[in-house]
MARLOVEX-502300 format. One record per residue: residue in three letters; x, y, z of N, C-alpha, C in turn. Coordinates in pm, whole numbers, padded with zeros to 5 digits. Layout:
NODE fimi   n_xx   n_yy   n_zz  ca_xx  ca_yy  ca_zz   c_xx   c_yy   c_zz
NODE  ala      X      Y      Z      X      Y      Z      X      Y      Z
...
This chain:
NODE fimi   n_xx   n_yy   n_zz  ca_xx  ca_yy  ca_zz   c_xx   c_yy   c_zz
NODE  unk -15177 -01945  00069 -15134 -01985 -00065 -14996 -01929 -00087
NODE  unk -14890 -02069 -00145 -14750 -01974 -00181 -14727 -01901 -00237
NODE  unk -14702 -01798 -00263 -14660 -01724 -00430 -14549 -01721 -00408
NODE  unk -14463 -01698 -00595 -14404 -01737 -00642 -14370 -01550 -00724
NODE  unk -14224 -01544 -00740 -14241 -01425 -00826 -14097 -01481 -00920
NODE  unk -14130 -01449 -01055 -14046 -01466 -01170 -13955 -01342 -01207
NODE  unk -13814 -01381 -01223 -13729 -01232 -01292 -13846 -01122 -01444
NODE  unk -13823 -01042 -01435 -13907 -01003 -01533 -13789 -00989 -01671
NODE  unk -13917 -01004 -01760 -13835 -01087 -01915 -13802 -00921 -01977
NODE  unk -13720 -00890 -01986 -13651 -00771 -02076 -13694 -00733 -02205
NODE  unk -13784 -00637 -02242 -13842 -00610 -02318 -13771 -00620 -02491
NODE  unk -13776 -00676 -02563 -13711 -00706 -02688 -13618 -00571 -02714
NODE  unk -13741 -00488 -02711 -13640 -00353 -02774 -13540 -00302 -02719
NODE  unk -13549 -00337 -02590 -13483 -00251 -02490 -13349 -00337 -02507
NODE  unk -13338 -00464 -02501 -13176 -00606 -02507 -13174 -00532 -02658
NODE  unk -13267 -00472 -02759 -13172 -00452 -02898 -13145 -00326 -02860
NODE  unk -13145 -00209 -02816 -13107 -00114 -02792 -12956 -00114 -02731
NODE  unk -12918 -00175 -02613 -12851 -00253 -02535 -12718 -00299 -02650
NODE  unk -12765 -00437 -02707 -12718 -00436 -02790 -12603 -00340 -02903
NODE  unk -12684 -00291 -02989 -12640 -00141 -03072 -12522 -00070 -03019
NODE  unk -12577 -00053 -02864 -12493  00059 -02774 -12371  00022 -02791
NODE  unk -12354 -00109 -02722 -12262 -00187 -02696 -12130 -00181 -02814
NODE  unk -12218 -00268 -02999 -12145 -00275 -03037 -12072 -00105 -03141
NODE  unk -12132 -00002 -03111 -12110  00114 -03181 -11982  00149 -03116
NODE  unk -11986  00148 -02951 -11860  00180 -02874 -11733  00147 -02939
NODE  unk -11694  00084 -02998 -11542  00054 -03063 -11585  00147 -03132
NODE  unk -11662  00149 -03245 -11645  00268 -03370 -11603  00346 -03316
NODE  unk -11709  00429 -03211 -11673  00546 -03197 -11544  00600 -03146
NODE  unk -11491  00522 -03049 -11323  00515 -02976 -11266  00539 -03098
NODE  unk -11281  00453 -03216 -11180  00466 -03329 -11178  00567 -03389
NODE  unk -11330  00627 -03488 -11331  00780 -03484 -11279  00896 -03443
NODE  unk -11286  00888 -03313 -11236  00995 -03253 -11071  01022 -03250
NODE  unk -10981  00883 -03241 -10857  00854 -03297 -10808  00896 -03422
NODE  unk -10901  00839 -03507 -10901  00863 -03616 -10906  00980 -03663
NODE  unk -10950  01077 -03586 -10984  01217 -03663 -10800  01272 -03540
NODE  unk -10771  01281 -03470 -10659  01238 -03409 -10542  01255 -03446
NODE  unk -10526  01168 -03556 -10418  01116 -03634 -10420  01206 -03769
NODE  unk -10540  01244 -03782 -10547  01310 -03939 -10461  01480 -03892
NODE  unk -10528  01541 -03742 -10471  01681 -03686 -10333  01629 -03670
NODE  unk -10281  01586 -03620 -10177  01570 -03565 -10036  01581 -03677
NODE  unk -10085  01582 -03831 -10055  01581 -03941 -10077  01686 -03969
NODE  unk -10095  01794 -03981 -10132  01917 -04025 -10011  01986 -03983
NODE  unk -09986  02106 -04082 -09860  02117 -04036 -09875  02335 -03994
NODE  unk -09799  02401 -03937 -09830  02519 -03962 -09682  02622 -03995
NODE  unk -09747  02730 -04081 -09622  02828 -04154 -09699  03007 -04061
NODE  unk -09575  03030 -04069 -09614  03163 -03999 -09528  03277 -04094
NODE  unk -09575  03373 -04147 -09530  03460 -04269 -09542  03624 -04154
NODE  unk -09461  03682 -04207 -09457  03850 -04160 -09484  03904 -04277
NODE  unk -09567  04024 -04330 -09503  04056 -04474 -09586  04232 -04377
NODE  unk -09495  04280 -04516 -09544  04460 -04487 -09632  04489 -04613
NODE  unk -09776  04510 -04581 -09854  04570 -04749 -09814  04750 -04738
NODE  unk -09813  04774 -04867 -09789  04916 -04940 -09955  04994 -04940
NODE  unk -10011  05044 -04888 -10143  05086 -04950 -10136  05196 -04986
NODE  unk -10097  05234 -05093 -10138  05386 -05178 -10269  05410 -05214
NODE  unk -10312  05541 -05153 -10476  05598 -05175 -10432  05717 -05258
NODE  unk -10329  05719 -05331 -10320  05835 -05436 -10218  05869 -05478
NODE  unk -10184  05903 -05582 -10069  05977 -05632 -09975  06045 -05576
NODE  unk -09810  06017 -05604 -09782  05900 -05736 -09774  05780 -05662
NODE  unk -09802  05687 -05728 -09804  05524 -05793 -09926  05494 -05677
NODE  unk -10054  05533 -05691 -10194  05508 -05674 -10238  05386 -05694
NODE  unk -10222  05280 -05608 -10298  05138 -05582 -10435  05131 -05579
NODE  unk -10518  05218 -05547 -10621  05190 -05453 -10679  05276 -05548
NODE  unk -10812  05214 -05584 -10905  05305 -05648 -11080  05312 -05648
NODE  unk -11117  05410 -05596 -11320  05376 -05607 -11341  05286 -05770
NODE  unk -11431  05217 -05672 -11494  05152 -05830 -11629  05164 -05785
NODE  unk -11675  05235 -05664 -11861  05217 -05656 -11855  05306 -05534
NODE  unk -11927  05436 -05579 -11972  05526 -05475 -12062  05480 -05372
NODE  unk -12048  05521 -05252 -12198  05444 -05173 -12299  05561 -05198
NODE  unk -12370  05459 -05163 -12535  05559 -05160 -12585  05579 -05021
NODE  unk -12518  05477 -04967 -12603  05512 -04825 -12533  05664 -04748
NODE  unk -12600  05669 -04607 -12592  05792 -04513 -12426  05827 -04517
NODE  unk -12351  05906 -04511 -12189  05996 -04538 -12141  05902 -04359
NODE  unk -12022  05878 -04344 -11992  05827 -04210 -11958  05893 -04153
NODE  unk -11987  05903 -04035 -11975  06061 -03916 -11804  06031 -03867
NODE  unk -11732  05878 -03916 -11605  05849 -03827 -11508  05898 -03931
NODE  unk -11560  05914 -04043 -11477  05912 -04153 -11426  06119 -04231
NODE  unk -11287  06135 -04274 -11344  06261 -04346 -11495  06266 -04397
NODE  unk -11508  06411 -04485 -11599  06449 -04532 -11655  06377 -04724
NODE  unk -11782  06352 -04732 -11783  06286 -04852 -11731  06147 -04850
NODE  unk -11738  06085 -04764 -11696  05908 -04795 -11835  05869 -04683
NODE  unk -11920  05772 -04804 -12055  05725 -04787 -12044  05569 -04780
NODE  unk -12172  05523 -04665 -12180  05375 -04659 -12227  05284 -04789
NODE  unk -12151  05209 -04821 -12173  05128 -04905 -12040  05155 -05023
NODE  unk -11941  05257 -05029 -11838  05280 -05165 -11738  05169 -05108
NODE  unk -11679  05173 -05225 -11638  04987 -05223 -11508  05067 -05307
NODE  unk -11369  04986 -05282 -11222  04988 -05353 -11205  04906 -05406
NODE  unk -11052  04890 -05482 -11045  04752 -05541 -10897  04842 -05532
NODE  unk -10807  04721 -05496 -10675  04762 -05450 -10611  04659 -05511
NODE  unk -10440  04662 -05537 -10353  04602 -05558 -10212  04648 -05554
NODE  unk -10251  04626 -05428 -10099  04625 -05318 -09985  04591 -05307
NODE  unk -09861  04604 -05289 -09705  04523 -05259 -09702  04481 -05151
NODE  unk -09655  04345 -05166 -09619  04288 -05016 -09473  04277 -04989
NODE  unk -09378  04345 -04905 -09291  04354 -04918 -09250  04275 -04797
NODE  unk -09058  04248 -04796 -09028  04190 -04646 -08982  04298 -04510
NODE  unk -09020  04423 -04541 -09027  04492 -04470 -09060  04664 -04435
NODE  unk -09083  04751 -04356 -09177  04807 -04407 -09103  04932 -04512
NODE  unk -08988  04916 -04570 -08992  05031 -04682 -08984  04971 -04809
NODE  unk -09068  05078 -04868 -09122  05002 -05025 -08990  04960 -05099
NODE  unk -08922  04977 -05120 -08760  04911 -05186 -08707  04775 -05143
NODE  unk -08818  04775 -05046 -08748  04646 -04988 -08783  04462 -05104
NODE  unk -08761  04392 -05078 -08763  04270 -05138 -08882  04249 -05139
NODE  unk -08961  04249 -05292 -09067  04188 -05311 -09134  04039 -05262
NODE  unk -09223  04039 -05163 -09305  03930 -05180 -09404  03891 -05212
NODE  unk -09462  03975 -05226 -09590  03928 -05331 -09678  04033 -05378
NODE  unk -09830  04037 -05413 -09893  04102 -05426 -10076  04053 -05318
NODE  unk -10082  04203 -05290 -10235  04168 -05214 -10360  04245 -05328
NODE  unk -10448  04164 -05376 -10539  04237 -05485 -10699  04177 -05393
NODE  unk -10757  04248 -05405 -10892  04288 -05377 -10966  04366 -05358
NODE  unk -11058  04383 -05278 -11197  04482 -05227 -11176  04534 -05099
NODE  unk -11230  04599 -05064 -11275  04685 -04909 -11359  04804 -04968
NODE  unk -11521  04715 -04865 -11619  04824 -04886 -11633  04895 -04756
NODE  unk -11707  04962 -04768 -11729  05058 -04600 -11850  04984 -04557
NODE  unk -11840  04919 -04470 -11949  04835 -04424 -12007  04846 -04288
NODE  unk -11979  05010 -04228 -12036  05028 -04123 -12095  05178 -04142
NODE  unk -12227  05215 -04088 -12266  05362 -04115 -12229  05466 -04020
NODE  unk -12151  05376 -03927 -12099  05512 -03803 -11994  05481 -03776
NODE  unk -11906  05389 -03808 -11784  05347 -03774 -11702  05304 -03890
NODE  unk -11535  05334 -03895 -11426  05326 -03982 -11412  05186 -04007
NODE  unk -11528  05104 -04045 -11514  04947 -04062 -11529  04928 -04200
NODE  unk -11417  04829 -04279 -11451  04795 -04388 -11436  04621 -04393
NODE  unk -11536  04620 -04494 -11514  04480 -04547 -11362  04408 -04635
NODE  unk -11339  04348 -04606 -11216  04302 -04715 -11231  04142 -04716
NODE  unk -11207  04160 -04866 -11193  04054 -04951 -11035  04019 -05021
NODE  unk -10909  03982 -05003 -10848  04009 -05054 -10731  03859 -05026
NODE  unk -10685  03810 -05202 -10623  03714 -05219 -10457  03801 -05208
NODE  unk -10355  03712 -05150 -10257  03756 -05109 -10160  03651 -05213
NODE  unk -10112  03674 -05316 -10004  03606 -05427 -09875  03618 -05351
NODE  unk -09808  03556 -05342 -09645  03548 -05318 -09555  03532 -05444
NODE  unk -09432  03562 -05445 -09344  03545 -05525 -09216  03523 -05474
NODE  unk -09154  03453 -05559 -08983  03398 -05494 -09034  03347 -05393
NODE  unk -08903  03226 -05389 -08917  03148 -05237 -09015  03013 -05310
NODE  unk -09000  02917 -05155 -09064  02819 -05203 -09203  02828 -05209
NODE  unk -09255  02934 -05195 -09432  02972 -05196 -09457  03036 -05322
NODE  unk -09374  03072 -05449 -09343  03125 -05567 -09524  03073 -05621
NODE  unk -09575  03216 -05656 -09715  03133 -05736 -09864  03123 -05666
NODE  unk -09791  03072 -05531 -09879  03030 -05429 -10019  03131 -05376
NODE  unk -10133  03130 -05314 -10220  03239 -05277 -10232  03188 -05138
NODE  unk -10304  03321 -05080 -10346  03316 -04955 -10483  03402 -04960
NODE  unk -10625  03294 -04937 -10762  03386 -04918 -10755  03426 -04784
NODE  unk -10776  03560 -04782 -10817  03672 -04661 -10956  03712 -04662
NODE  unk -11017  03649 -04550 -11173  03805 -04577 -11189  03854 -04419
NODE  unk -11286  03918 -04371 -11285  04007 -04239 -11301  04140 -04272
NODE  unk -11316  04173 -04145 -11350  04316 -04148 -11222  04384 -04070
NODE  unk -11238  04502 -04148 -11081  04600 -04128 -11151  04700 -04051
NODE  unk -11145  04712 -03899 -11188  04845 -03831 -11083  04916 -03771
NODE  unk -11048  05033 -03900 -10926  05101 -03880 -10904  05183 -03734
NODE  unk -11014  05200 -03626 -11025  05264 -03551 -10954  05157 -03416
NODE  unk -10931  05062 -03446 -10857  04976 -03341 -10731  04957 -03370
NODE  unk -10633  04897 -03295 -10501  04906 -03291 -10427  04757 -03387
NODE  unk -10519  04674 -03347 -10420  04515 -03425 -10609  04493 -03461
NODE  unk -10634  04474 -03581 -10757  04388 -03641 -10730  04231 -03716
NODE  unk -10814  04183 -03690 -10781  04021 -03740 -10907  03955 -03817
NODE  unk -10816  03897 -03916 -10906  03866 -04043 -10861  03704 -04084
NODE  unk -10955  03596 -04113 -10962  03524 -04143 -10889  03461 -04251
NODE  unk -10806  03343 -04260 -10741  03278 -04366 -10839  03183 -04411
NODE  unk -10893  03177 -04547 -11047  03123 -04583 -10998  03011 -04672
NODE  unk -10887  03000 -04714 -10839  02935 -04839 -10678  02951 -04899
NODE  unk -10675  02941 -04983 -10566  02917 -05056 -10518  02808 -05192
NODE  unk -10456  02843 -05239 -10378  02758 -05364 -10247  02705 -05368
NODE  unk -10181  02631 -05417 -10075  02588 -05451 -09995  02483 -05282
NODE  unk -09903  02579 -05266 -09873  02545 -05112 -09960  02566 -04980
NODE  unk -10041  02687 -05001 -10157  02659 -04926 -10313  02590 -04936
NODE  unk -10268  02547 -05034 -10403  02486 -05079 -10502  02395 -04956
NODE  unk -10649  02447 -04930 -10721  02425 -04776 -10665  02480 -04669
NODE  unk -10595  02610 -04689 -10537  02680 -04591 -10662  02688 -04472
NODE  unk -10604  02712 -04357 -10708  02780 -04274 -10590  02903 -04164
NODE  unk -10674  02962 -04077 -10589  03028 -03942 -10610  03180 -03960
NODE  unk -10579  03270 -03946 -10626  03422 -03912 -10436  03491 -04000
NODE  unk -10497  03617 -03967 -10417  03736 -04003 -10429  03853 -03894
NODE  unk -10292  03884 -03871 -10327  03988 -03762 -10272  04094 -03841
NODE  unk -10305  04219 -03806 -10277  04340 -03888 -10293  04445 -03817
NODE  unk -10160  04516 -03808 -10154  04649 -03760 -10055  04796 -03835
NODE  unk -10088  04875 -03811 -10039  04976 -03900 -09900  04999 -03844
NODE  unk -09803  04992 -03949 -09694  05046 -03914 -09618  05184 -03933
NODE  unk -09738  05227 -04067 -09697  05387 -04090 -09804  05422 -04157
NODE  unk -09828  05562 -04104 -09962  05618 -04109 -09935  05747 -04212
NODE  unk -09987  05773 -04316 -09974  05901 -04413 -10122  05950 -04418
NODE  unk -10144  06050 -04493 -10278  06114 -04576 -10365  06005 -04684
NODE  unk -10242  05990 -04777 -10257  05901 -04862 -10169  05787 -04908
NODE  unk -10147  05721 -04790 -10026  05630 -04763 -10021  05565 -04663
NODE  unk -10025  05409 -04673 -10071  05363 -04558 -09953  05230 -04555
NODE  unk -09893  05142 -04426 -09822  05094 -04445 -09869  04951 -04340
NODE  unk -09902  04824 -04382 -09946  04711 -04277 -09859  04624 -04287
NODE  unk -09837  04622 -04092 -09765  04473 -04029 -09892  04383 -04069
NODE  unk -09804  04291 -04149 -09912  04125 -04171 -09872  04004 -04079
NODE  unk -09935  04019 -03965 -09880  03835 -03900 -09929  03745 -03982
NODE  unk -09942  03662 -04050 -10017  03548 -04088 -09982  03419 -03990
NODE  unk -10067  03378 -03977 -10048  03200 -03891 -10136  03088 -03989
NODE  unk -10096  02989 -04059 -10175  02981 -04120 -10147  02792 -04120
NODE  unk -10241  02715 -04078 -10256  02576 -04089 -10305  02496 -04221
NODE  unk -10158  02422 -04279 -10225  02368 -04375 -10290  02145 -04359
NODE  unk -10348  02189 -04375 -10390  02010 -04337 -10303  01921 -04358
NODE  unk -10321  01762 -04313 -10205  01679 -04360 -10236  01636 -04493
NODE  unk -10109  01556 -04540 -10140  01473 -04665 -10255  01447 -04697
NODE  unk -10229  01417 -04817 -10345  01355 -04920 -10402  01272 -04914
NODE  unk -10260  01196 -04905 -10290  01046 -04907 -10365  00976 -04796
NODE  unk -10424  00926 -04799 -10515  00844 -04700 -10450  00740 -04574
NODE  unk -10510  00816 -04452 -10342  00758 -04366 -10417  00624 -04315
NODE  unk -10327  00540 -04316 -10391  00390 -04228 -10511  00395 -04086
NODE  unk -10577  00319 -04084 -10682  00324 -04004 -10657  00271 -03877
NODE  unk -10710  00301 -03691 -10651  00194 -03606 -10701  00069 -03665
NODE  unk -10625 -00010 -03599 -10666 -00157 -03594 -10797 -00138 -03562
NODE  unk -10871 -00288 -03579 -11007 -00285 -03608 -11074 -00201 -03667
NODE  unk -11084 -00104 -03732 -11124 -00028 -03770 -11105 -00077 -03944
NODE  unk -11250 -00101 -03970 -11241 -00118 -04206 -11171  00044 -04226
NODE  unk -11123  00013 -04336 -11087  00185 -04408 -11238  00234 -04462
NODE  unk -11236  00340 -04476 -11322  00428 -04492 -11309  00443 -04642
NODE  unk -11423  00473 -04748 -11444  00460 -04891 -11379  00587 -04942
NODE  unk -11314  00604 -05049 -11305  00788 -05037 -11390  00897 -05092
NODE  unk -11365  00962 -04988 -11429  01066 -05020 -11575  01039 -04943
NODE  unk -11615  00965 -04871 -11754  00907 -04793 -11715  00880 -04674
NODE  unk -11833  00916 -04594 -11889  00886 -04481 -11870  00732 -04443
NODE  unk -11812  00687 -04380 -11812  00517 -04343 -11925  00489 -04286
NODE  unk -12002  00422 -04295 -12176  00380 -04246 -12119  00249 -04191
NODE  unk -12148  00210 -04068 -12158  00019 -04013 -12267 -00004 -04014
NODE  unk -12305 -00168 -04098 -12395 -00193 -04043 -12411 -00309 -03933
NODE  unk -12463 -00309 -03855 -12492 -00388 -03716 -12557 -00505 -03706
NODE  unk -12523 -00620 -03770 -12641 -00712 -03714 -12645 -00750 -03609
NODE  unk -12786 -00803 -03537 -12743 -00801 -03382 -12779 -00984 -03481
NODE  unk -12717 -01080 -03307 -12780 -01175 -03343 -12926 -01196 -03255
NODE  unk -12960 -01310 -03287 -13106 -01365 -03243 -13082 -01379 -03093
């Protein structure tokens, strides 16, 4: 008896799967362009500044606002406990002696946030003045572990000219006192591109604002 054998018929789901694949591939090429074109727009500023940190008299910046409670730190003098927290407001100058040309001000926190080591927390917005950054902020947070040589702290934000700032801070001491402390500030700091909504590749619909672009796919029959 002859037999006979037939191509086997492609399971529905599997030609719509197939399908899908197929037509998503442009999106995604474009996407990835697309996000592309938006970096490639971003622009970056790089700042030096020198902070002033006075821990005491005369002209005392830096002041306890919350004793810690936890265990005394074995890295630290005598009497400074985990958990006491500062609140500072600093000069940012253009270089490191205090007379020099004001650029801004650094105001925030640093708690002691380690129980055996010279690590603090910092929280601290960086104001500028004069210049075309007049007004402007820079968010800083990270941890300050005075026991290392260059520490680096996060650019989280910003206002005015930095407004969606991102990029780091490098920081190292340039003069060391009792109660007098003096910081090199590298800043590197990336601000995104325009606002405005940049043209899409070809083929590609524009995107709604402020939303997620969703396609939908019909396959045909």
């Amino acid at each position: 008896m002859a037999t006979s054998t037939a191509a086997a018929k492609p399971h529905p789901l599997a030609a719509a799967a197939t399908a899908i694949a197929i037509a998503i591939i442009p999106f995604t090429l474009s996407a990835f362009f697309f996000v592309a074109v938006l970096a490639d727009d971003a622009e970056q500023i790089l700042l030096t500044m020198y902070m002033h940190h006075m821990m005491g008299p005369p002209g005392q910046r830096s002041v306890l606002i919350l004793k810690g409670s936890g265990p005394m730190n074995p890295s630290l003098p005598p009497e400074q406990f985990f958990g006491e927290t500062y609140a500072f407001d600093d000069k940012l100058t253009d270089n490191k002696s205090a007379s020099s040309r004001l650029a801004g001000h650094a105001q925030g926190t640093a708690m002691l946030s380690s129980m055996r080591r010279p690590v603090y927390l910092v929280d601290m917005v960086m104001l500028l003045v004069g210049g075309e950054y007049d007004g402007s902020t820079v968010v800083v947070e990270g941890l300050h572990d005075a026991s290392k040589e260059e520490r680096e702290l996060a650019v989280v934000g910003g206002t005015g000219e930095f407004r969606l700032a991102s990029g780091y801070v490098r920081c190292t001491t340039a003069r060391e006192e009792k109660k007098f402390n003096v910081y090199e500030l590298f800043v590197n700091i990336t601000i995104p591109g325009d606002d405005s909504e940049p043209e899409p590749p070809p083929g590609m619909p524009p995107a709604p604002e402020k939303m997620i672009p969703i396609y939908n796919l019909t396959l045909a029959n």
